[in-house]
Structure formats: structure tokens, C-alpha cells
N, C-alpha and C positions, 0 to 999 in steps of 0.2 A: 884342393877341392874340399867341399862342406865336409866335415865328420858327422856321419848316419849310421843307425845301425842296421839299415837294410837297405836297400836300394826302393825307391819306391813302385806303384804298381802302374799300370797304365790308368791313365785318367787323372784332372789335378779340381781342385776345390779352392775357390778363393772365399776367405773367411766372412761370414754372413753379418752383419750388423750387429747381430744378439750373440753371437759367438763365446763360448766361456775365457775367459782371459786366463793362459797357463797358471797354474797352483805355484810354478819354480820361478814364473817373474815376483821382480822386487821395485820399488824404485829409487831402493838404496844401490848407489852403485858399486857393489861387492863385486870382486873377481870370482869369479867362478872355476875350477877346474877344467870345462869343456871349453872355458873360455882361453884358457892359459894353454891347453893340447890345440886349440884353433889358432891360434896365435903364433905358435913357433912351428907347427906347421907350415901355413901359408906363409910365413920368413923365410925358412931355410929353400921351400919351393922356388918361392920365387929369386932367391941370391941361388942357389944353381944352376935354375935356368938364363938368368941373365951370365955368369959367367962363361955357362957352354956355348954363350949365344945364342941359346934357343928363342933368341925376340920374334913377336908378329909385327906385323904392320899394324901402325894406328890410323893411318890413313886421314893424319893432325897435317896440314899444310901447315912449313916452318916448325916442325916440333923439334924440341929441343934445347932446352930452357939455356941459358948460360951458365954456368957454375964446375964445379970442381967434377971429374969423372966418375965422380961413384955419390953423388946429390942423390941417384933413382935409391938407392939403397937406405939414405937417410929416408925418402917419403915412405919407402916401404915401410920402414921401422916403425914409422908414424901410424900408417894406416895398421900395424897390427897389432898397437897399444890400443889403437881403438877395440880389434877383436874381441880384447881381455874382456869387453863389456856385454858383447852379443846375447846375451841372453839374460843378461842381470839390468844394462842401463840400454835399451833398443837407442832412444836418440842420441846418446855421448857417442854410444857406438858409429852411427851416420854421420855426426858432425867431426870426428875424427877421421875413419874409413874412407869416406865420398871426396875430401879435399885430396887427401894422399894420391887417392886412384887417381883423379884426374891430375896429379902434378906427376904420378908417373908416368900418365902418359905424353904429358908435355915434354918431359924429358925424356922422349925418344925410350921408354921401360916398355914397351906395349904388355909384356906378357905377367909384370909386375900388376899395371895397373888392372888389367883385365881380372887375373886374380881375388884384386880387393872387390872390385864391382861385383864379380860374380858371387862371394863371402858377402858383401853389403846386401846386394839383394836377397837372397838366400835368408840371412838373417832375419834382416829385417822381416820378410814375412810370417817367415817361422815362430820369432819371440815377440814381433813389436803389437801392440794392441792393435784390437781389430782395425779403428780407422787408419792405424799408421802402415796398418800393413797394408790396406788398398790401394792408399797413396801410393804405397813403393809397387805396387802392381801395376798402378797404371804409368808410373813413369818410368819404369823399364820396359814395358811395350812400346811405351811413346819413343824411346833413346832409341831401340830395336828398328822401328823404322824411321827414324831419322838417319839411323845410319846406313839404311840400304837404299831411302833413296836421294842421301848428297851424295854417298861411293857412285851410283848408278848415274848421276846429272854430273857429277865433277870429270868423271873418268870415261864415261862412254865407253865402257869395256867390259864384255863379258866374264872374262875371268874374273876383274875384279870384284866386280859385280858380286860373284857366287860367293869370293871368298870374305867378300864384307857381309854379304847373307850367312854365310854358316857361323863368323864370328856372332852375329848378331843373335842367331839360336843359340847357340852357346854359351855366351857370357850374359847377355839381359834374361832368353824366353827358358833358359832351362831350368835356371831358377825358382821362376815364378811357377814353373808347372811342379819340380821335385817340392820344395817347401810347404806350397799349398796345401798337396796334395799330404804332405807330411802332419800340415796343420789340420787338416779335415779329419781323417783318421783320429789323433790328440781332441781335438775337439768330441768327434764323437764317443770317444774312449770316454770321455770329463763325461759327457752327458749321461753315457750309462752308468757310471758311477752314479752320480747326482742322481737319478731316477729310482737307482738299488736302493741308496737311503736312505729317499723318499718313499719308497717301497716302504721299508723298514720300519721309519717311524710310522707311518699309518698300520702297518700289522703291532706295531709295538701299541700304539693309541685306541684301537681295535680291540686288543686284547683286556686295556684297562676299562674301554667301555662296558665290554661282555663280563669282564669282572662284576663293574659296578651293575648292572641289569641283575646279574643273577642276583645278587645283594640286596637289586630292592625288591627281586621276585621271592628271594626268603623271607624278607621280610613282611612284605605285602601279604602271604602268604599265612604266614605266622597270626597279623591280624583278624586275619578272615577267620580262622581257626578259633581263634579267642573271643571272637563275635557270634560265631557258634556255638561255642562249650558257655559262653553267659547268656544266649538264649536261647539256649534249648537246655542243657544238662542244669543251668544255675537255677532257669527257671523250674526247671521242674523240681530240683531241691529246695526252693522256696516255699512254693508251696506245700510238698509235703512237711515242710516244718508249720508251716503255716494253720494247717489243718491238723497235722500234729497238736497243734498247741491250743488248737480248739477243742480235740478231741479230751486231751486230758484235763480241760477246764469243766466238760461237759457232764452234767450227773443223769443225764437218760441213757441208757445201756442201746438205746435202738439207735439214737443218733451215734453214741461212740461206734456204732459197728457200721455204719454207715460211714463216718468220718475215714474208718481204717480202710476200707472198700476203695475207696477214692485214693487215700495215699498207697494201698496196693496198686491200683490202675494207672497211678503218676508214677510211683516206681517204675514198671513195667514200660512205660511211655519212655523214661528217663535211658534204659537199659536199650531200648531198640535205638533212638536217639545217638547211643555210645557206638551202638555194632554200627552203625550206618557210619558213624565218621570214621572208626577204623576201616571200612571198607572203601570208603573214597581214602586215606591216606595210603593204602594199601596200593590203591588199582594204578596204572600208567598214568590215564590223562589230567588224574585228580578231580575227576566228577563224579556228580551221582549224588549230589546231597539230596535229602530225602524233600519234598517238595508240602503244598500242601493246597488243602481249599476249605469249601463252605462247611465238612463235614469235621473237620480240624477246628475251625473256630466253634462250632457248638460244644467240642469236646471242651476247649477253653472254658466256655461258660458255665459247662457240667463242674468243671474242676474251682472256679469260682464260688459256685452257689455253696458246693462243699465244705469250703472256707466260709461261709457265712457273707458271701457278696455277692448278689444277684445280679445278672447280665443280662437283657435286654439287646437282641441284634435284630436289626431293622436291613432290607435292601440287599440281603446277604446275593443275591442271585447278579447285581452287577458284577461281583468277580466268579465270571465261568470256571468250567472245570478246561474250556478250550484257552482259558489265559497263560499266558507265558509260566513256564515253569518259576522263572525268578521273581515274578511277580506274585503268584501267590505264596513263595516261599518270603518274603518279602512283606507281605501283609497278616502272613500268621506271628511273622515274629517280633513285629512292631506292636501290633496287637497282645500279642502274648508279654512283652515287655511293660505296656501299658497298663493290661489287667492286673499283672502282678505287682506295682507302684501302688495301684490303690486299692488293691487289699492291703498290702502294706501301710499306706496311708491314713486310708479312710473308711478301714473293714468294716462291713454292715451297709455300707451308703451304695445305692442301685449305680451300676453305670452304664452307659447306654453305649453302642457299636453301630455306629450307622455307614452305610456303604453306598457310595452312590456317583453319577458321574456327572461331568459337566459339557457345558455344550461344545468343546474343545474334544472332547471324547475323551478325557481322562478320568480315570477312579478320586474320587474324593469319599480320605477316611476318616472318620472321628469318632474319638474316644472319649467323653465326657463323664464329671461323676460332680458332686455335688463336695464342697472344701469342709473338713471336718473343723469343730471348732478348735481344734489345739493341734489341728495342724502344723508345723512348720511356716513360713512363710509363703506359698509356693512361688511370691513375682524371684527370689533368689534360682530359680532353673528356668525361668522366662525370656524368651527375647527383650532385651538383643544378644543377650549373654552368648555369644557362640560355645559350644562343645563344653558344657560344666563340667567342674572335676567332681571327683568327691566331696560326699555333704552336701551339692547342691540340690535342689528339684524342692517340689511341692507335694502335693497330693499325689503326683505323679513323679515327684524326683526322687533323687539317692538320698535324704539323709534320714538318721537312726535318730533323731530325736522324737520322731510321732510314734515310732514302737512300740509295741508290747513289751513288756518285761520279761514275757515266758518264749511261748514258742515265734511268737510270730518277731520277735528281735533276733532271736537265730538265723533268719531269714533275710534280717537285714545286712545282715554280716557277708551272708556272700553272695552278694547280687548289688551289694552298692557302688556306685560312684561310678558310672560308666552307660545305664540304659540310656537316659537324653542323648549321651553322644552317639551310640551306637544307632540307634532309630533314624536319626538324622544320617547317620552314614549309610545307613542303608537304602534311605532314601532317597541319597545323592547318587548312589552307583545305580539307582533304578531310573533315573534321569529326573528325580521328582524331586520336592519342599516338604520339608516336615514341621510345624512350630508347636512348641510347647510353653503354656503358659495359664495364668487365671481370668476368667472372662464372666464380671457377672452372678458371683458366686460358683463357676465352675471352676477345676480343673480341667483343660480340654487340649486334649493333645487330636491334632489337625494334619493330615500328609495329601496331596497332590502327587498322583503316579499314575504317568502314560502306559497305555492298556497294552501298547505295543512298546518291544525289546526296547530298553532305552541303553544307557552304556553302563557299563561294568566295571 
């Protein structure tokens, strides 16, 4: 009988099309151990039971080949060289096995051959690929009843009858229901494996995603932060050097005390500025930056005039106090980066702030001033240039060549080389357009921002 290490359960399973094909088949044909314990096995079984006499009937009219008295012995031998392959080469196995069987039973062996058949089918289902295995399912069903109804039309006899019926469950149908049943199990063992570490790699894939996210969320994060501290804290140290460096140039005692007035009030502006970002770093959801409106940019233009550059705001009232918080935090500090380029630029020269919407229902901003003669270049911070580094811009860009010498180049020192990009980044994440460039004798920096939450 087949070597199992359990007996199977009730119920059998014939292998499905998609079936995983055992991990221990090969189609090198190597002997195998269970193959070599199957094999002398089913030998010495069947040479005892032929010497006890323990023969069935084969129910072969005329069986019994011609040849020497012990020929059943040599096909035995044959059909269990085939064995050696059962689970390593499934066809060498069949095209060995399947002859033997049936020459034992021609030579009068019945319970030889019986043996191999019952081992051949068995096998076969067990190891052979899934098509090969169907095949041998359905032709030991088919043998099964061929043989119970020639016994039943040759013999006309009931007994025989029964006892070609029970050989018939026996040696073809038990087979196909123990191995199947052996195969479905194995199959679905493979599957749950297969499934665990496919499980696996996706928690392993998972895990390097959530890595990489948080990565870009420190990162991303980081930026926002340094887009912060350059307009808000940078700007506000700009201009107190800015005004700084007018006050010390200045020889009226009422304007210098005027001048420090202002860079006390930027101070102070600068310092709440500071406690506001440690308080969003500090809190859970990371909100709460300090927002701003129409009362914030007159403060701009107070702090402007300060500096000796007068500001001019037109329209102020299309950005409500009911606008989105990021939107007017958003237009103070585009605004605010603006102003501060062309004091730097073009200190003295008026610049105008206009606010207004278009028939789309978006804010349109602009920030205009008139290009000083020894300006800089300003088309070098212009479109199309996307995102200038450092040194680039105009009347309104990053570079320290239009500086003062005194206070107001201190100023350029730490606010250069990043306002164009930042203005424009901010008014990408507000869903809007910003362009910077000369138009006409201006410098005019231009943004487009939906009045309503755009993306972030």
C-alpha cells in the first residue's frame, strides 16, 4: 500500500487547473528516498503474497503469459524500478509501472499487478502535474467501470459481480479519492504559505513606504518652516537694518527717533513672529500660524515709509477679514517679500499694492515700483526663469549688487536668494500663479489666487 503519514479524512479533491505544482517535484529524474522505501515495499508485498498464494482473480480470460514460473516476479521487479521515480519523474514512473501491472496481470499475478496499479494511480495523482494528474483520474474511474460492467455482462453472476465491484473500489477508486484528497490538503498548505509571504512582502513594502512618507513629511515640513522664518523673522530683520541704516545716515534728531520707533515696533513684530512658530512647533497638529489681513499690510506700508519708501494700497478691501486663513496669510507674505526687494532695490521709488479680483472670482495682486537706474538687471529674476537661485532678481530679486554699502547691504545678506522662489511656492500651494519680472519701466510682481481654499 502507498506510504502516508496519516490516513486521509473523509472527502477527496481532484486538483484544480491552477493548482500549485509540489515545491519536492523535479524533472530531473533523481531517486528519491520515499521513492527507494516505495519501491521495496511494494516488492517484497507482493513476492509474499504470490508465494503464500495469496492471488485475486483477474478475471483476464486466457491469462497467463507463456514463460518460465516465476516471469510475475521479474514484471514485478520492473514495475518497482519504476516506483524509484514516483515523486521525482511522475511519467518514467507510469511508462515503467502501468506495463509491469498489466503484464502481471497477464501472467496470472493478479495481486502483483493490482498492487502496481493501485501505487501507479496513487502516485500519479499525488506527484504528477496537475494535467497529468486528471488524466490519471479519469482513467481509473473509466478502468473501475470497465471492469464491473465486462465481470457483470461476461459472468452473469452475482457474486462475481460484487467481488469485481469491491476489486474495482479498491485498487482504481481508492486511490483517486486517498491522493487527491492528500493533494488538496498539500495544495492548500502551498497556498497558505504563498499568501503568508505575500502577506509579508506587502507589510515589508508598507513599511518602506511609511518610511519614505514620513521622510518627505520631515522634509516638506522643514521647508514650510524656512519659508516662514525668511518671511516673517528675515523679513522683519531686513528691515530693521534697513531703517537702521537710514537712521544712522540721518542728521535730524526727530527723524532718527522716529526711525528707532519703527525698528522698535519691527522688533517686537519679529519677536511675536518667533513665540507664534515655537507655538505651532510645540502643539500636536502643527497649526496655528499666525494669519493675517488688510490691517497687517498697512502695518507693511507704515514700516516701508519708515525706510524711506512709500506704499501706496489701492483695493485693500477685496481680501475680507472672511478669507481663508491661508489666503490672507499668503498675500501678507508675498506682499511682504515684495516690499522688502524693493526697498532693497529701489529705496525711495513709491510702490504701488493693488488688490483686486477678476471676473473668475479670483484675487489679483500686484506689486509695482518704478526700476532704479543702477539697478541690477531685473529681466535676470524674470520669466521664464523658473525658481532663481541666488543673485538672481531685479528691482524685486535677490541680488546685493543694487545695495547700500551701510545698513541696508546687511539686509541683503540675509533675505537673499530664495524671495522669487518662495512667492511663487506659495502661490502654487494656494492653487494660484505668480510672475515676476520688468514691464515698461516697472518692476511688477503679479500673483493670481482663488478666494476660495485651494490645495496645500
Amino acid at each position: 500500500m502507498p506510504s502516508a503519514s496519516s490516513a486521509p479524512p473523509a472527502g477527496s479533491a481532484v486538483p484544480a487547473a491552477g493548482s500549485a505544482v509540489p515545491a519536492d517535484r523535479s524533472p530531473a529524474p533523481r531517486i528519491r528516498p520515499g521513492g527507494v522505501v516505495a519501491a521495496a515495499g511494494y516488492c517484497a508485498a507482493g513476492a509474499v503474497l504470490m508465494l503464500l498464494q495469496a492471488n485475486v482473480a483477474t478475471f483476464l480470460p486466457g491469462a497467463g503469459l507463456p514463460g518460465p514460473p516465476w516471469d510475475w516476479f521479474a514484471y514485478l521487479l520492473l514495475g518497482c524500478i519504476g516506483l524509484l521515480f514516483r515523486s521525482a519523474n511522475v511519467p518514467l514512473m507510469l511508462a515503467l509501472t502501468v506495463p509491469a501491472a498489466v503484464l502481471c496481470l497477464l501472467a496470472d499475478a493478479g495481486v502483483a499487478g493490482f498492487l502496481l496499479a493501485f501505487e501507479a494511480i496513487y502516485s500519479g495523482i499525488l506527484y504528477g502535474r496537475p494535467r497529468l494528474s486528471r488524466i490519471v483520474v479519469r482513467v481509473a474511474q473509466a478502468l473501475a467501470a470497465i471492469l464491473v460492467v465486462v465481470v457483470a455482462a461476461s459472468y452473469r453472476d452475482v457474486e462475481t459481480t460484487v467481488l469485481a465491484t469491491v476489486q474495482a473500489l479498491v485498487v482504481f477508486l481508492m486511490p483517486v479519492w486517498w491522493a487527491g484528497d492528500l493533494r488538496a490538503q498539500r495544495d492548500h498548505t502551498e497556498d497558505a504559505r504563498a499568501r503568508a509571504e505575500a502577506e509579508r512582502r506587502d507589510a515589508l513594502h508598507a513599511r518602506e513606504v511609511a518610511a519614505l512618507k514620513l521622510e518627505l513629511a520631515v522634509t516638506e515640513e522643514r521647508a514650510r518652516m524656512a519659508r516662514e522664518l525668511h518671511d516673517s523673522i528675515a523679513g522683519h530683520l531686513s528691515a530693521i537694518a534697513l531703517q537702521s541704516g537710514a537712521a544712522a545716515a540721518a542728521a535730524d534728531p526727530a527723524l532718527t527717533s522716529r526711525v528707532l520707533g519703527q525698528v522698535r515696533a519691527e522688533s517686537l513684530r519679529a519677536l511675536e513672529q518667533m513665540r507664534s512658530m515655537i507655538d505651532v512647533l510645540e502643539s500636536r497638529d502643527g497649526r496655528g500660524l499666525p494669519v493675517s489681513g488688510q490691517a497687517d499690510l498697512a502695518d507693511l506700508a507704515g514700516s516701508a515709509a519708515a525706510a524711506g519708501t512709500p506704499v501706496r494700497i489701492t483695493g485693500g478691501q477685496a481680501l475680507p477679514d472672511q478669507a481663508p486663513a491661508a489666503l490672507r496669510s499668503g498675500v501678507f507674505r508675498i506682499v511682504q517679500e515684495a516690499l522688502t526687494n524693493c526697498i532693497r532695490h529701489a529705496p525711495g521709488r513709491e510702490v504701488l499694492v493693488r488688490l483686486g479680483t477678476d471676473d473668475g472670482g479670483a484675487l489679483l495682486l500686484e506689486v509695482a515700483n518704478s526700476l532704479a537706474p543702477d539697478a541690477p538687471d531685473p529681466r535676470r529674476g524674470a520669466e521664464p526663469q523658473p525658481d532663481p537661485g541666488p543673485g538672481e532678481g531685479g528691482n524685486a530679486g535677490e541680488d546685493a549688487a543694487g545695495a547700500d554699502a551701510g545698513g541696508a547691504g546687511a539686509a541683503v545678506g540675509i533675505n537673499a536668494g530664495s524671495g522669487i522662489r518662495n512667492m511663487k511656492l506659495r502661490a502654487a500651494r494656494l492653487g494660484g500663479t505668480l510672475t515676476a519680472g520688468a514691464e515698461d519701466g516697472l518692476w511688477r510682481v503679479a500673483a493670481r489666487l482663488p478666494l476660495t481654499e485651494g490645495p496645500q
